[in-house]
C-alpha positions in Angstrom: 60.1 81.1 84.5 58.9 77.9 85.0 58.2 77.6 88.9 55.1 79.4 89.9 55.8 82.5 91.7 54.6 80.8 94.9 56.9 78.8 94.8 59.2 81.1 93.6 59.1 83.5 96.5 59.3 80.9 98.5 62.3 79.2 97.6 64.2 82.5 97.5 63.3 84.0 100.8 64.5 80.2 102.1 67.9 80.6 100.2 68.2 84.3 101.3 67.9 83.0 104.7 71.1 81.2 104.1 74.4 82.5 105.7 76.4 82.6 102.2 73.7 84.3 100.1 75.1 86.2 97.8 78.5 86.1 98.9 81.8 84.6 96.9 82.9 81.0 98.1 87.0 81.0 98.9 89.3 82.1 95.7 92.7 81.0 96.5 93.8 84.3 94.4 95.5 86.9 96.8 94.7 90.2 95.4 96.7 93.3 96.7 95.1 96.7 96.3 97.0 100.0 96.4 94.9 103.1 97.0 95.1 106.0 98.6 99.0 106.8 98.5 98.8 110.6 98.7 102.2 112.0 99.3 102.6 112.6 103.1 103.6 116.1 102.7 99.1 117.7 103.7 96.1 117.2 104.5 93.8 115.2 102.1 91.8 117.5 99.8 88.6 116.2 98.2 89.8 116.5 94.9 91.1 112.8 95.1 88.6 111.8 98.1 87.3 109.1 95.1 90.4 107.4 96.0 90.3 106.1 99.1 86.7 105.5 99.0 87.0 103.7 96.2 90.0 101.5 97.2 87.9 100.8 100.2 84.9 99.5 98.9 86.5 97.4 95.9 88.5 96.3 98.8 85.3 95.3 100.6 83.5 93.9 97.6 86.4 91.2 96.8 86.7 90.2 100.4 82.5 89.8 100.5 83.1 87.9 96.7 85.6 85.2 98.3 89.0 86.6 97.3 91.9 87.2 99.8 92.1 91.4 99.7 95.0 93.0 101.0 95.1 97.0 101.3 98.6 98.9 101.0 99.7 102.6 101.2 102.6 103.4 99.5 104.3 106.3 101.4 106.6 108.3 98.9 109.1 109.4 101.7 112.1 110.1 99.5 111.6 112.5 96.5 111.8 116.6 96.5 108.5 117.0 98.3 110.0 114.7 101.1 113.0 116.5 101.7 110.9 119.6 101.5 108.8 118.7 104.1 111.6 116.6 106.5 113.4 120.9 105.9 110.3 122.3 107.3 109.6 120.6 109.9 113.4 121.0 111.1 113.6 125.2 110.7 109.4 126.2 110.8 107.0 127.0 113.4 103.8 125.1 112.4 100.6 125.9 112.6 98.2 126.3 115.9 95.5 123.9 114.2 94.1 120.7 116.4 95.0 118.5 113.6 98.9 117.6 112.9 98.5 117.3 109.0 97.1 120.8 109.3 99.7 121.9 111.3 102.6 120.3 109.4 101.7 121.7 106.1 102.4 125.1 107.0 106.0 124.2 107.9 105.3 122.5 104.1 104.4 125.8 102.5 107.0 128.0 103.6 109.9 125.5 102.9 108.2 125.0 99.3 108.2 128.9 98.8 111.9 129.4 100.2 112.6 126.6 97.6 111.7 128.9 94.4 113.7 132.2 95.7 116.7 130.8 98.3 120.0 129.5 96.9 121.3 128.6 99.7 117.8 126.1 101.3 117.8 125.0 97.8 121.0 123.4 98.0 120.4 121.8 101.2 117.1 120.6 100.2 118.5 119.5 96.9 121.8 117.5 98.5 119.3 115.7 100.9 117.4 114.2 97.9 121.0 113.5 96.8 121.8 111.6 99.9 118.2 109.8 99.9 118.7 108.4 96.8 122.7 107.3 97.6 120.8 105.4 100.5 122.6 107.7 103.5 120.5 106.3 106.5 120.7 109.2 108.3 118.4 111.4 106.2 116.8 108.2 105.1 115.3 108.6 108.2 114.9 111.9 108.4 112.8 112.2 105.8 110.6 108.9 106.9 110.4 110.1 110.4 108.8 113.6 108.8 106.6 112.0 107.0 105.5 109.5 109.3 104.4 112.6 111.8 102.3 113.7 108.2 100.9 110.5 108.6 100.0 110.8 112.0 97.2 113.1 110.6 96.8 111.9 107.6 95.5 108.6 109.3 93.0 110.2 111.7 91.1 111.2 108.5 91.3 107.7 106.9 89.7 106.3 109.9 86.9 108.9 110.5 86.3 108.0 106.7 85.9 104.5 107.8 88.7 103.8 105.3 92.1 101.4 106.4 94.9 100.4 105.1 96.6 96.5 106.1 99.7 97.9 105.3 102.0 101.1 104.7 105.0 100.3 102.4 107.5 103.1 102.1 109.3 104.0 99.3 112.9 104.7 101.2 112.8 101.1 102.0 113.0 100.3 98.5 116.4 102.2 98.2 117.9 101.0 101.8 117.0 97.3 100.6 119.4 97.7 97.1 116.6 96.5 95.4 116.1 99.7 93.0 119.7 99.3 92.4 119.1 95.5 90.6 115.9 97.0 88.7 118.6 99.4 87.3 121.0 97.3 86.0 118.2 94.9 84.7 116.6 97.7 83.0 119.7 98.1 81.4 119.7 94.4 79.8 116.7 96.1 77.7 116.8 95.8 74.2 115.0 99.1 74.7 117.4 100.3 76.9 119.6 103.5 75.5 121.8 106.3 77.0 121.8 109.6 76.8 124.9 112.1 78.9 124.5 109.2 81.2 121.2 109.1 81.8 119.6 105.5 81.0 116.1 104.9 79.3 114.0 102.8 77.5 112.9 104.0 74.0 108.9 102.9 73.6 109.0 104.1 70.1 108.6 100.5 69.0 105.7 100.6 72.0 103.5 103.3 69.7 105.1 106.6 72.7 105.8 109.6 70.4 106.8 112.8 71.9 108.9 113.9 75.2 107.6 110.5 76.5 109.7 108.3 74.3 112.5 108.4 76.1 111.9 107.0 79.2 114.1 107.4 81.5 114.8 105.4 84.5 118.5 107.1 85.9 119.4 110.6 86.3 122.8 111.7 84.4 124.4 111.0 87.9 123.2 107.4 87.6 120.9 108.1 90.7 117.0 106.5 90.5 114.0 108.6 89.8 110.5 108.0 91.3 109.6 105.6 88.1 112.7 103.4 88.9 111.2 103.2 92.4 107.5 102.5 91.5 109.1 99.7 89.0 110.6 97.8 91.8 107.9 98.3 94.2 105.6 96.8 91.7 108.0 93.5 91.7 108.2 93.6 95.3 103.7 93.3 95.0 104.2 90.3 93.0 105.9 88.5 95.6 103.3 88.9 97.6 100.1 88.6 95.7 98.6 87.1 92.6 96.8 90.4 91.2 98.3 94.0 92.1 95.7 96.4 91.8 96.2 100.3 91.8 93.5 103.2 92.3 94.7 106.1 90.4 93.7 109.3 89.5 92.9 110.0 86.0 96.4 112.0 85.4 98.2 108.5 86.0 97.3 106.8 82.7 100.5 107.5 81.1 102.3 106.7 83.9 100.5 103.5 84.3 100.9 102.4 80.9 104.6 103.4 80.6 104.7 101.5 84.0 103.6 98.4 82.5 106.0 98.4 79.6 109.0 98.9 82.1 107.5 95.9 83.9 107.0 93.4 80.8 110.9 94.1 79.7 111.6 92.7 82.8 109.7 89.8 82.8 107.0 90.5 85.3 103.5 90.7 85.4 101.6 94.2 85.1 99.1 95.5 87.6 95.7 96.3 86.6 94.7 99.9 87.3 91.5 101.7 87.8 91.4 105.5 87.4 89.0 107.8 88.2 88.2 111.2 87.7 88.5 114.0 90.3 85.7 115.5 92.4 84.4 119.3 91.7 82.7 121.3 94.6 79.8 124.0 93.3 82.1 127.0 92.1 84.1 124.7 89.6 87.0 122.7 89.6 89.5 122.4 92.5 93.1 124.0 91.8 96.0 124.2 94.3 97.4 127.0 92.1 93.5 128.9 91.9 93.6 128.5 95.7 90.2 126.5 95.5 91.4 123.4 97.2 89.3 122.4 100.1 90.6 119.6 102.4 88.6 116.3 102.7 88.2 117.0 106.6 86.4 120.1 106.5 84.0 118.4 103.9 83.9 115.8 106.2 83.0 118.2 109.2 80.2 120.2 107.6 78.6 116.9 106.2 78.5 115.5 110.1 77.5 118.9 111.4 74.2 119.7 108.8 73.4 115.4 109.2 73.1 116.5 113.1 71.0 119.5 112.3 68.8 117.6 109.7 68.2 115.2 112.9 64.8 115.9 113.9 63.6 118.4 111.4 60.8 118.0 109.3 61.2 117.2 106.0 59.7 117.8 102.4 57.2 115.1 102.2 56.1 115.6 105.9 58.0 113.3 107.9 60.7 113.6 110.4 64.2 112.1 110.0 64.3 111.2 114.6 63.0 113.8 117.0 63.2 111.9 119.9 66.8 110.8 119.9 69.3 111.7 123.3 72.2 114.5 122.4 74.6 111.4 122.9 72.9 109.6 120.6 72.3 112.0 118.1 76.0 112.9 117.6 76.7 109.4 116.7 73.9 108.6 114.6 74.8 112.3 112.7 78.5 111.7 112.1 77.5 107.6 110.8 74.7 109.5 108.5 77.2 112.4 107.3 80.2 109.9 106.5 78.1 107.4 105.1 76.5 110.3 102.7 79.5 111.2 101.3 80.9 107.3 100.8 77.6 106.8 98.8 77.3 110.2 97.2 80.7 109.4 95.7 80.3 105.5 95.3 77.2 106.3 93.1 78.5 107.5 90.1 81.2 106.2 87.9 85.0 106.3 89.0 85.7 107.6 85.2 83.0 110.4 85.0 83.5 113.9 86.8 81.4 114.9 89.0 80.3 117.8 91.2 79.8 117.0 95.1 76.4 118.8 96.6 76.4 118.2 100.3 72.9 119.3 100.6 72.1 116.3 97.7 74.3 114.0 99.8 71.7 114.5 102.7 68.2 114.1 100.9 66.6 111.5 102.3 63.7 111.5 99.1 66.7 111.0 97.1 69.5 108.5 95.7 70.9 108.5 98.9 72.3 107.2 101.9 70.0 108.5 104.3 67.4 107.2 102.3 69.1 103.7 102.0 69.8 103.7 105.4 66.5 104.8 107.1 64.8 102.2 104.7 67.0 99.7 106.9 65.7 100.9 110.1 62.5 100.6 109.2 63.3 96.8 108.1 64.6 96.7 111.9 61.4 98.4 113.5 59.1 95.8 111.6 61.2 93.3 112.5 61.2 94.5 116.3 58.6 92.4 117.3 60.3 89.0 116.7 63.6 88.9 117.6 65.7 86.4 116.6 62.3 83.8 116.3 61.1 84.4 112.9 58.3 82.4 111.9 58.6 80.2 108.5 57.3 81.6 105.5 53.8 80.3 104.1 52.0 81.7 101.1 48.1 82.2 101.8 47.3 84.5 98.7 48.3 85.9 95.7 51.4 87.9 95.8 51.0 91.7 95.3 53.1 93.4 92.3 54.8 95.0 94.5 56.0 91.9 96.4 56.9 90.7 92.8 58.5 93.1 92.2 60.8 93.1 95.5 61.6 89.5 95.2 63.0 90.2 91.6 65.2 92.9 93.2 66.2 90.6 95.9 67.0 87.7 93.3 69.5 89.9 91.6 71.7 90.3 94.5 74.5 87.5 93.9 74.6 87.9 90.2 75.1 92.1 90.7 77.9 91.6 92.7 79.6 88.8 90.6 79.6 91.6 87.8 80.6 94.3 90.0 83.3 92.5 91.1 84.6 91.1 88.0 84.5 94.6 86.0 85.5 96.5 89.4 82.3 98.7 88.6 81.7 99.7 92.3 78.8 102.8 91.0 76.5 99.2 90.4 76.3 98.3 94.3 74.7 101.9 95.5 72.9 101.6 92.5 71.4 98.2 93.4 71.0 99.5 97.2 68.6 102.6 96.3 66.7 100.0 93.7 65.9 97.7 96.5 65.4 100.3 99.1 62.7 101.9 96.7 61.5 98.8 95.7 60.9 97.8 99.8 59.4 101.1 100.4 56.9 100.1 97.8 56.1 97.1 98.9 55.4 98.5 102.4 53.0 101.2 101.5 51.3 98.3 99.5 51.4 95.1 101.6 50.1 95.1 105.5 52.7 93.2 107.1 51.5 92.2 110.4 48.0 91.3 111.4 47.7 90.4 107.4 46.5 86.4 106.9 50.3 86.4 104.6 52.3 87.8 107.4 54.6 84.9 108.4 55.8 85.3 104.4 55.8 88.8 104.5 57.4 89.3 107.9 60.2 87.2 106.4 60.4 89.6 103.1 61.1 91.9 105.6 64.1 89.8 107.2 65.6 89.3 103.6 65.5 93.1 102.6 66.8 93.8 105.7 69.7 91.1 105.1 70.6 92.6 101.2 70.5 96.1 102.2 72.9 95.3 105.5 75.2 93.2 103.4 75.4 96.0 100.7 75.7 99.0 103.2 78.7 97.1 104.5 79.8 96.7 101.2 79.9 100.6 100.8 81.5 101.1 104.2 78.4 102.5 105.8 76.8 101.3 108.8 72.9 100.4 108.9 71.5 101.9 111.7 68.6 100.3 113.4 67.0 103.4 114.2 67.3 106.7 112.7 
């Protein structure tokens, strides 16, 4: 570089101080981001939790980088599982859990079992999908009002999560509307398009799709839609509303999403971009409806919050103590913002594409990559900071700076370009990454450098104030609240 490092650190710390540091000026591109859209029909298990936690924070990061972020549920309200659970609901008991999603998906289960062995419910259940997909607005609404009382549930985990959705688009109103109807009959303009005992699909064998996925098809023999048909004109209905159409998916959507796009380009549209991850694993292996080893996301969720809240307090492996003297009041909200925030990060932190397994107990280390640690290096920003307020003095240089303040101010100086990347690649894994970096990097620098009573504490106080600032704005960024105190 060519500026000496005095000035330097002094010009950065006096451009951190800036309001807009870091962030994105105003895009004018709207971006509308789909995530989440688990079918209404259980709880959420943390198989998929990557998915809304993900959606969120990419959601977060685009707002903080200057585009206009929408957030959307789609709420698949009219295929088998719908009528399954609108059938339950109407002839089971459910459950005696607190929750409604846990209660509901017993009345679920036992219509989904009576399904495999019971002529006579499959019928019914069968000639309700029949009806949906005629557009009958009686079970129409049957069938949304079932899933909406899912939802209810569904929701209340969402929002403990810290995760929302702008919007929830329903897929019924895609069929009362007409407009799946008008993708049909364009569909069928293709030059792709074929028919086979009256079913209609597009063959991609000119698109490089061998196999049982050549054919795909986008009408049952009866002429009726199927759930791709559906998806297809919900995606046209996104680009009436937004420039980019963004979809979080699980891993097992790729062909989907690709076959997807090819359906859309016949019809003139623009395709979505899509960002898959892969699926969370739990100590004891992989997580299988069918093995029985699902686990829902709100247990997960309640024995995160409930070891945070014993953790409060203790002692921990290097000697110190996470808060001892913290009131009971106090202490059950600083444990569930610690336990959430744990597993946002824990997840964050590694890449949507690569499995992983989820460790509570690492979620919680506060000597390791980290939440806790993140966040109880911003309270100790706040407690330095304690004693000035809002009146921070200005920064002036009266010695050489330390490595370690080097070091920091490198850290801090690669704030705007880290999220430009992030955001531009949609590689969310980089902003925890950056978080622990300059968490470490601040913890360093205050075991090295006195900060007050020291003759460079007006520039040092101010160091202070900008790690503070970075590790607030990329906390926010993760969905996790920085706690002054902890």
């Amino acid at each position: 570089m060519n500026l000496k490092w005095d000035d330097f650190a002094s010009n950065l710390v006096d451009e951190i101080s800036n309001e807009g540091y870091g962030k994105g000026k105003g895009k004018k591109e709207k971006i509308l981001i789909e995530h989440t859209s688990a079918n209404a029909t259980g709880p959420f298990h943390m198989g998929r939790a990557r998915n809304p936690i993900i959606g969120d924070s990419i959601a977060r990061l685009l707002s903080y980088s200057g585009y206009d972020v929408k957030t959307e549920y789609y709420v698949n309200d009219t295929g088998r599982q719908a009528a399954t659970l609108a059938y339950g609901i109407d002839n089971y008991k459910p459950g005696k859990e607190d929750k409604k999603d846990h209660r509901l998906v017993n009345c679920y289960r036992l219509a989904s079992e009576e399904l495999k062995d019971n002529d006579e419910i499959r019928k019914i259940i069968y000639k309700d999908m029949e009806l949906i997909e005629k557009g009958d607005k009686k079970t129409l609404l049957k069938v949304r009002e079932a899933a909406e009382q899912m939802l209810e549930g569904m929701k209340l985990s969402l929002q403990r999560l810290k995760v929302e959705a702008d919007s929830y688009f329903h897929e019924s109103d895609l069929i009362a509307t007409g407009v799946v109807d008008k993708v049909i009959e364009n569909l069928k303009q293709s030059k792709l398009c074929d028919e086979e005992s009256g079913a209609y699909y597009l063959n991609l064998e000119a698109e490089g799709i061998a196999g049982r996925n050549q054919k795909f098809f986008f009408t049952r023999k009866n002429g009726l839609s199927l759930y791709t048909t559906r998806d297809i004109a919900y995606h046209l209905n996104k680009f009436n509303r937004c420039d980019t159409a963004l979809n979080i998916l699980g891993e097992d959507h790729k062909l989907q999403g690709r076959l997807l796009g090819i359906a859309l380009r016949e019809l003139k549209s623009k395709e979505p971009r899509n960002l898959f991850y892969s699926f969370v694993n739990l100590p004891g292996g992989k997580m299988s409806t069918r093995a029985g080893r699902v686990v829902y996301l709100d247990d997960i969720m309640e024995q995160i919050v409930e070891l945070a809240k014993q953790k409060l307090g203790e002692d921990t492996s290097q000697g110190g103590r996470w808060k001892a003297d913290i009131k009971e009041n106090q202490k059950e909200e600083l444990a569930e913002e610690i336990g959430i925030g744990a597993l946002r990060y824990n997840i964050l932190k590694i890449q949507a594409e690569k499995v992983f397994t989820f460790n509570v107990e690492e979620a919680l280390n506060l000597q390791g990559d980290s939440a806790p640690f993140v966040m109880y290096s911003h309270a100790r920003t706040s407690s330095i900071l304690k004693k000035y307020g809002n009146d921070m003095p200005k920064p002036k240089l009266n010695c050489t700076l330390e490595n370690s303040e080097i070091k920091l101010l490198r850290t801090l100086a690669k704030w705007p370009r880290n999220v430009e990347k992030t955001a531009s690649n949609l590689t969310i894994h980089n902003i925890p990454n950056y978080v622990h970096t300059l968490a470490s990097d601040f913890n360093q620098f205050y075991r090295d450098c006195p900060v007050i009573a020291d003759e460079n504490e007006s520039f040092r106080i101010n160091l202070v104030h900008c790690s503070q600032k970075i590790l607030r704005q990329g906390l926010a960024i993760l969905g996790i609240k920085a706690p002054d105190r902890m």
